[in-house]
C-alpha beads as a LAMMPS data file, in Angstrom:
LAMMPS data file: protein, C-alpha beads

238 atoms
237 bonds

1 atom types
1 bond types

-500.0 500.0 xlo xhi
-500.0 500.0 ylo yhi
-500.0 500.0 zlo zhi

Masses

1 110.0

Atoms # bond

1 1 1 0.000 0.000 0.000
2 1 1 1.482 3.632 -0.591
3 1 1 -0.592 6.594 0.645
4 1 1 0.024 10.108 0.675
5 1 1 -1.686 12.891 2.272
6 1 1 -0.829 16.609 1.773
7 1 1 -2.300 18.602 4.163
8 1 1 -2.551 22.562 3.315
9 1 1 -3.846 25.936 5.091
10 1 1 -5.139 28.508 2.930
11 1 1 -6.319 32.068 4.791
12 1 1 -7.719 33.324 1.392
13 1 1 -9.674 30.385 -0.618
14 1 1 -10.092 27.889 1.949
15 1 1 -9.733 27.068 5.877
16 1 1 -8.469 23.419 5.173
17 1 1 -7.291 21.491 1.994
18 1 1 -6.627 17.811 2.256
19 1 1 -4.683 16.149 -1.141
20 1 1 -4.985 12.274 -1.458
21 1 1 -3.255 9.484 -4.070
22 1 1 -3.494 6.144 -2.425
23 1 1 -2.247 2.713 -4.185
24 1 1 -2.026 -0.695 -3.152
25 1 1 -4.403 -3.201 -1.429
26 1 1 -6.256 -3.114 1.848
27 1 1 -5.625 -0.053 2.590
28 1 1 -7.530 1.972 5.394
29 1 1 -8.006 5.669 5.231
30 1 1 -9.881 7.784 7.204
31 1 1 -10.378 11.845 6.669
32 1 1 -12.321 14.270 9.251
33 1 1 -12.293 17.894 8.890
34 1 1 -14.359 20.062 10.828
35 1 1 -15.752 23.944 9.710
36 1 1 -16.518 25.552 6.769
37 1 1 -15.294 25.838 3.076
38 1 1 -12.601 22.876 3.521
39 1 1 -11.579 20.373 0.260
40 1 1 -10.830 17.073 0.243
41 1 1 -9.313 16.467 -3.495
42 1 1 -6.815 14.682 -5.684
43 1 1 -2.546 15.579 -5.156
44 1 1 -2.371 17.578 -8.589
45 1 1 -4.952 20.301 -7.013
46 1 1 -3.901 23.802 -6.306
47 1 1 -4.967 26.117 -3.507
48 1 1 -8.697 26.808 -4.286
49 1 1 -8.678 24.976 -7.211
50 1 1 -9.379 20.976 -6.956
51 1 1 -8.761 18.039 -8.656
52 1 1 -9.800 14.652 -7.703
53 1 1 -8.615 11.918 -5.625
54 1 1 -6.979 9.115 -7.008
55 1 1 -7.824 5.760 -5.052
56 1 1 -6.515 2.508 -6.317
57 1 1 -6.441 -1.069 -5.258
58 1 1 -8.515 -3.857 -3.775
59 1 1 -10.215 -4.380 -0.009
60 1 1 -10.124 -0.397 0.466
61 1 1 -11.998 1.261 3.356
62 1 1 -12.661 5.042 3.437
63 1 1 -14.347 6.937 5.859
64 1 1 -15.139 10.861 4.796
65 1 1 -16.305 12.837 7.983
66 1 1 -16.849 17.043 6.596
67 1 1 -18.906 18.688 9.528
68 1 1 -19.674 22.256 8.717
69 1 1 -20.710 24.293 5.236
70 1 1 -19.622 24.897 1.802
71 1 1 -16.822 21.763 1.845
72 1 1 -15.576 19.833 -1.184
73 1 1 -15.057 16.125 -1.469
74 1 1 -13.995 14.757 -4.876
75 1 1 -12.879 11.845 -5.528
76 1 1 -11.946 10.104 -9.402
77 1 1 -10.858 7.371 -7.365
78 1 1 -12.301 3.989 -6.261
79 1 1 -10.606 2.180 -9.588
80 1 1 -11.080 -1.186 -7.697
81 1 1 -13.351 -4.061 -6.297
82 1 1 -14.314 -4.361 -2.387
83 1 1 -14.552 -0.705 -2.177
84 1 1 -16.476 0.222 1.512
85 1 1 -17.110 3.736 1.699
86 1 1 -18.653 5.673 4.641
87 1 1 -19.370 9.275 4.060
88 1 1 -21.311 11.863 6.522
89 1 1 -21.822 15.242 5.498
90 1 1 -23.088 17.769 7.944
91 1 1 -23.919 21.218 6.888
92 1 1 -25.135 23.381 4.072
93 1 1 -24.234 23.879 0.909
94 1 1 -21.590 21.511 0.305
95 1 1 -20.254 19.548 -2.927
96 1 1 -19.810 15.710 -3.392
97 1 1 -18.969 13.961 -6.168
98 1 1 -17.560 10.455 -7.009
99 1 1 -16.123 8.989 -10.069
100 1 1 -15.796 4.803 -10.172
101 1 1 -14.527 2.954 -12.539
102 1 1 -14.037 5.603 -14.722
103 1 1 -13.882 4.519 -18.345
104 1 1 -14.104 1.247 -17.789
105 1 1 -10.592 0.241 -17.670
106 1 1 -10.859 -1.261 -14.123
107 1 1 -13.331 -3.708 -12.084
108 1 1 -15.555 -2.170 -9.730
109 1 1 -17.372 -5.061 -7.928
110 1 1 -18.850 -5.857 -4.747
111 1 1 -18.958 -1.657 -3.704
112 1 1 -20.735 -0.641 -0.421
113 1 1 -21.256 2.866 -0.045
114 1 1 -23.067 4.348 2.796
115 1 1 -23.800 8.077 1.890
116 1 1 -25.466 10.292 4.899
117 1 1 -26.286 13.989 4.822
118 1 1 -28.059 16.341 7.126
119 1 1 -28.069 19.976 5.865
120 1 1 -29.814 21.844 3.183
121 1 1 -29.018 22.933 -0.825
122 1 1 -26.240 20.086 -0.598
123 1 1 -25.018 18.992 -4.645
124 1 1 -23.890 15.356 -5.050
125 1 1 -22.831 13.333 -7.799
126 1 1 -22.302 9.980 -8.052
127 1 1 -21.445 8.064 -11.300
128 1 1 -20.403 4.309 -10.845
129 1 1 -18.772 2.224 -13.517
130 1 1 -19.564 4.441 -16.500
131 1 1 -18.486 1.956 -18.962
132 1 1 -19.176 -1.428 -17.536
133 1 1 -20.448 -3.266 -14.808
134 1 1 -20.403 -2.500 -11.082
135 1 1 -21.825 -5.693 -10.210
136 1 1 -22.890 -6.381 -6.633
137 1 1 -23.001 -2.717 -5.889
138 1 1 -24.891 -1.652 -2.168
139 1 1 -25.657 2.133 -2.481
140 1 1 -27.340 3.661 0.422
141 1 1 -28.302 7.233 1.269
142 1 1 -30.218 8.597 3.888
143 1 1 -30.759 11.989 3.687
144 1 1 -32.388 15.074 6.007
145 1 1 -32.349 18.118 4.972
146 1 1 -34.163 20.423 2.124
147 1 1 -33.477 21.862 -1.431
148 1 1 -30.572 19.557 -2.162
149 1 1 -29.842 17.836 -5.553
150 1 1 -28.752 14.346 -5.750
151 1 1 -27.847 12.982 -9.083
152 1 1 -26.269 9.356 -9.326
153 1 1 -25.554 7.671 -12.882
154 1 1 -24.482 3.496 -12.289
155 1 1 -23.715 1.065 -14.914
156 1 1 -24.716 -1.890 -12.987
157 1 1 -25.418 -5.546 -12.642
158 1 1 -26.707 -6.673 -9.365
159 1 1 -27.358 -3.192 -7.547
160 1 1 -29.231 -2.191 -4.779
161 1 1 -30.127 1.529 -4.149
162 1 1 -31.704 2.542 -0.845
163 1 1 -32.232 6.062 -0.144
164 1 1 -34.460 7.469 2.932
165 1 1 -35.571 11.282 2.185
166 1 1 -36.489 13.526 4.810
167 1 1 -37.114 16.883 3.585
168 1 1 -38.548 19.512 1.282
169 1 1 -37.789 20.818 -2.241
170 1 1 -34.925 18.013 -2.823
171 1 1 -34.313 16.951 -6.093
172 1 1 -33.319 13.451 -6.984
173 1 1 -32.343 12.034 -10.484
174 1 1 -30.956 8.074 -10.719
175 1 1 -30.261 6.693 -14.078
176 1 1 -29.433 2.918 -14.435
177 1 1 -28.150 1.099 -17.236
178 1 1 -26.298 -1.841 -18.364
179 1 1 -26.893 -5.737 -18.784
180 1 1 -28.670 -6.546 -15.752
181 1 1 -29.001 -10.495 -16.556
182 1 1 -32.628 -12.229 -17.423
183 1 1 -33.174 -13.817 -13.802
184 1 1 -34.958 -12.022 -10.616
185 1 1 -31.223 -12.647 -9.075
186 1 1 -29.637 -10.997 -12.000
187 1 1 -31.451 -7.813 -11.731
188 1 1 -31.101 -4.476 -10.144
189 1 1 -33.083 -2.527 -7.113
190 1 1 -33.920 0.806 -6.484
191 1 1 -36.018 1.498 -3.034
192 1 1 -37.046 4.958 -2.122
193 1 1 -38.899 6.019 1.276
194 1 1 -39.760 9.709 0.706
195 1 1 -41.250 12.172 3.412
196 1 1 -41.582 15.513 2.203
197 1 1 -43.342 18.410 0.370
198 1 1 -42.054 19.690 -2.992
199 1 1 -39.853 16.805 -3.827
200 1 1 -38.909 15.961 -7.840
201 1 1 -37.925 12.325 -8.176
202 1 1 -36.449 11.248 -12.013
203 1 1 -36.098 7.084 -11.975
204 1 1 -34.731 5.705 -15.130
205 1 1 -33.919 2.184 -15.523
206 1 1 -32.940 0.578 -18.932
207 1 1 -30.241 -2.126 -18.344
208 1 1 -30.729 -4.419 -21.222
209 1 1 -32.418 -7.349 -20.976
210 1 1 -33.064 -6.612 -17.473
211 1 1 -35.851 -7.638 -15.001
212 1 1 -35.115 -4.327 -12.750
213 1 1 -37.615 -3.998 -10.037
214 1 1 -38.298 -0.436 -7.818
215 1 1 -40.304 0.230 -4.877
216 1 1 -41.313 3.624 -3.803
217 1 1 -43.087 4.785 -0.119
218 1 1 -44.149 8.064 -0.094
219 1 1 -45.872 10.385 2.677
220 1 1 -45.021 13.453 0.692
221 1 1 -47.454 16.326 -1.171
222 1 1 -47.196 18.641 -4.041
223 1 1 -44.051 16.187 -5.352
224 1 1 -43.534 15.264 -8.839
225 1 1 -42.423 11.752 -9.721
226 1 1 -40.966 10.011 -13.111
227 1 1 -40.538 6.528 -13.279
228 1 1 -39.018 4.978 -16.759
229 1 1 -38.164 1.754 -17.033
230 1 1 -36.651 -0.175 -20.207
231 1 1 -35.365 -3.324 -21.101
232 1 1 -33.913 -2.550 -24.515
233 1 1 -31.318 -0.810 -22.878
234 1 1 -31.971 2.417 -25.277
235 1 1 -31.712 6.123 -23.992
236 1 1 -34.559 6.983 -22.609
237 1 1 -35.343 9.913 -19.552
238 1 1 -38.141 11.440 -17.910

Bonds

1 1 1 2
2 1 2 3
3 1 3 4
4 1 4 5
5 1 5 6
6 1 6 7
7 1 7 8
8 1 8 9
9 1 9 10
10 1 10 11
11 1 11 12
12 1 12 13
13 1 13 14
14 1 14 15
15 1 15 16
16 1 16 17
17 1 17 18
18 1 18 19
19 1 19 20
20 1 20 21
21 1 21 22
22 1 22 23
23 1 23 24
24 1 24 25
25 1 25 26
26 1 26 27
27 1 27 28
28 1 28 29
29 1 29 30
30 1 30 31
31 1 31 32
32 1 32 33
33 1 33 34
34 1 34 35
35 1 35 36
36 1 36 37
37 1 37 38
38 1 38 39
39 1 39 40
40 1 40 41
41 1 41 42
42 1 42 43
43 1 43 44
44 1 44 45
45 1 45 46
46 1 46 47
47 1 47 48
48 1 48 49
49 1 49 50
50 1 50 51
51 1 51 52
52 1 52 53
53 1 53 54
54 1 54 55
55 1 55 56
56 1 56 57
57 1 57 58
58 1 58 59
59 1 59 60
60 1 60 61
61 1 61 62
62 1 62 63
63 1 63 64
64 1 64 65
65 1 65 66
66 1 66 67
67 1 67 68
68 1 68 69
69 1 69 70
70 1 70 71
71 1 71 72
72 1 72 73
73 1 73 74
74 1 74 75
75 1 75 76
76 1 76 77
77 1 77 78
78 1 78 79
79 1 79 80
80 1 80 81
81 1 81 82
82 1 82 83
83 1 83 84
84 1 84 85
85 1 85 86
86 1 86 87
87 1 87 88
88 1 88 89
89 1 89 90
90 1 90 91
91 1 91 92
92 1 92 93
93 1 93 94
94 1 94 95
95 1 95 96
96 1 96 97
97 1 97 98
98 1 98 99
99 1 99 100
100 1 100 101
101 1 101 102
102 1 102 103
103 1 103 104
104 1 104 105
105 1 105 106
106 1 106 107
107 1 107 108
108 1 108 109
109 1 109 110
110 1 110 111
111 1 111 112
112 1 112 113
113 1 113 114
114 1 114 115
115 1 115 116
116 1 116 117
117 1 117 118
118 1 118 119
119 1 119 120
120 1 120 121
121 1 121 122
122 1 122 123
123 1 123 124
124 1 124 125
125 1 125 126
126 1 126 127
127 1 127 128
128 1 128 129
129 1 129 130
130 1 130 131
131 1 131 132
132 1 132 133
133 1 133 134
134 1 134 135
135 1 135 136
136 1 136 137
137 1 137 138
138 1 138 139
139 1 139 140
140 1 140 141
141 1 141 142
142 1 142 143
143 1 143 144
144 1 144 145
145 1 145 146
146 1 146 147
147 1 147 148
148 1 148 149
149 1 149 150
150 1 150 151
151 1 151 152
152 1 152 153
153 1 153 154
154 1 154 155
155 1 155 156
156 1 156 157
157 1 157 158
158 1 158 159
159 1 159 160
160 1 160 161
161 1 161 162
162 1 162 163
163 1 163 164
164 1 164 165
165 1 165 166
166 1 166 167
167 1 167 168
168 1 168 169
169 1 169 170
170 1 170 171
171 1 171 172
172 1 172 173
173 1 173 174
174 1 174 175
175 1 175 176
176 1 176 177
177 1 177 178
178 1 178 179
179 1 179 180
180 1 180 181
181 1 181 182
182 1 182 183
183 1 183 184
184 1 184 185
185 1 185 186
186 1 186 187
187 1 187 188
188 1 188 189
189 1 189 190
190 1 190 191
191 1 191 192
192 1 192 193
193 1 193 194
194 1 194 195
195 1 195 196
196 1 196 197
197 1 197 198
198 1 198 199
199 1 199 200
200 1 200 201
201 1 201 202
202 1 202 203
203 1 203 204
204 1 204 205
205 1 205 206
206 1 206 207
207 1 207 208
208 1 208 209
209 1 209 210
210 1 210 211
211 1 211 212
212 1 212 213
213 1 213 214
214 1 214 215
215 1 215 216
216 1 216 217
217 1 217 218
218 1 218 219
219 1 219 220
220 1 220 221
221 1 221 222
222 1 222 223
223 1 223 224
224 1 224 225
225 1 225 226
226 1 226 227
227 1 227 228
228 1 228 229
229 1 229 230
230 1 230 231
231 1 231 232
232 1 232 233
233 1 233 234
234 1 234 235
235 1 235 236
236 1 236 237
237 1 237 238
């Protein structure tokens, strides 16, 4: 395993600045930073201006703790299978997003993420496995807060995708594709439980040849709600 962390002050453009490259199996890392307008980004960032992290190997464990408003997490990393991720955000107005598997050129199997955010007009971004399949993946989110944006994009086989919503005026948009398998086994799951006024949910799945299945609770009013599904795996949105 071979880790390094470059830890920066900046009085102007940010109160903390945390730089990661990590490669090499089983590696353990765990980031906290506490306060507002602090970045958690890649090594070839600048003051104020990020890039993303660059997390590589098998049987990794992260743990992102950012407590306070306006932070940064981004991460291109996660170019590996086994991936465990814990993240808890905490505040207003911060920025997530995540980048797996990007291009294709590495596995991304067996993924747990646990995603969990309290605060208001929060923007995340999740894209898993862009190019081919994240089988196994366990996504979970449970969120509390209002007028945030959620957007997550997974090229799956085998998912599962919990999120719990508490909150008004959030926006959610999940778009699932890839070859999903013919079998009840095979195919992927999206569960939402949403309580909340004002709330716009987009659902697309169209993973070819898929027998996708998603399950929605909702003690909400005045929300909108799209649902496409597909099995042709062709382009298709709300």
């Amino acid at each position: 395993m071979r880790l390094l962390l470059l830890f920066l002050s900046s009085f102007l453009l940010a109160d903390n600045e945390i730089y990661v490259i990590q490669n090499g199996a089983n590696a353990t890392i765990k980031l906290e930073q506490l306060g507002s307008t602090n970045l958690i980004g890649g090594t070839s960032a600048v003051s104020g201006s990020m890039t993303a992290i660059d997390l590589l190997g098998t049987d990794m464990t992260l743990t992102i703790n950012q407590i306070g408003s306006s932070n940064i997490f981004r991460s291109d990393g996660f170019k590996s299978d086994y991936v465990e991720g814990f993240f808890n955000f905490e505040g207003d107005s911060n920025q997530m997003d995540i980048l797996m598997n990007s291009g294709g050129a590495y596995s991304a199997d067996y993924a747990d993420y646990n995603i969990q955010v309290t605060g208001g007009s929060n923007t995340f971004d999740v894209e898993v496995a862009e190019n081919s399949n994240a089988d196994y993946l366990d996504l979970d989110w449970i969120i509390d807060g209002d007028s945030n944006q959620f957007e997550f994009d997974i090229d799956y086989e085998n998912a599962t995708n919990y999120i719990d919503l508490f909150g008004d005026s959030n926006t959610i948009t999940f778009a699932g594709s890839g070859y999903s398998g013919t079998t009840a086994s095979d195919s992927g799951y999206f569960y939402l439980d949403l309580t909340g006024s004002s709330n716009t949910v987009d659902i697309t799945q169209a993973s070819t040849l898929a027998r996708d299945w998603i399950t929605i609770i909702g003690d909400t009013s005045n929300s909108t709600l799209c649902i496409v599904q597909d099995d042709s795996g062709l382009a298709t949105s709300c």
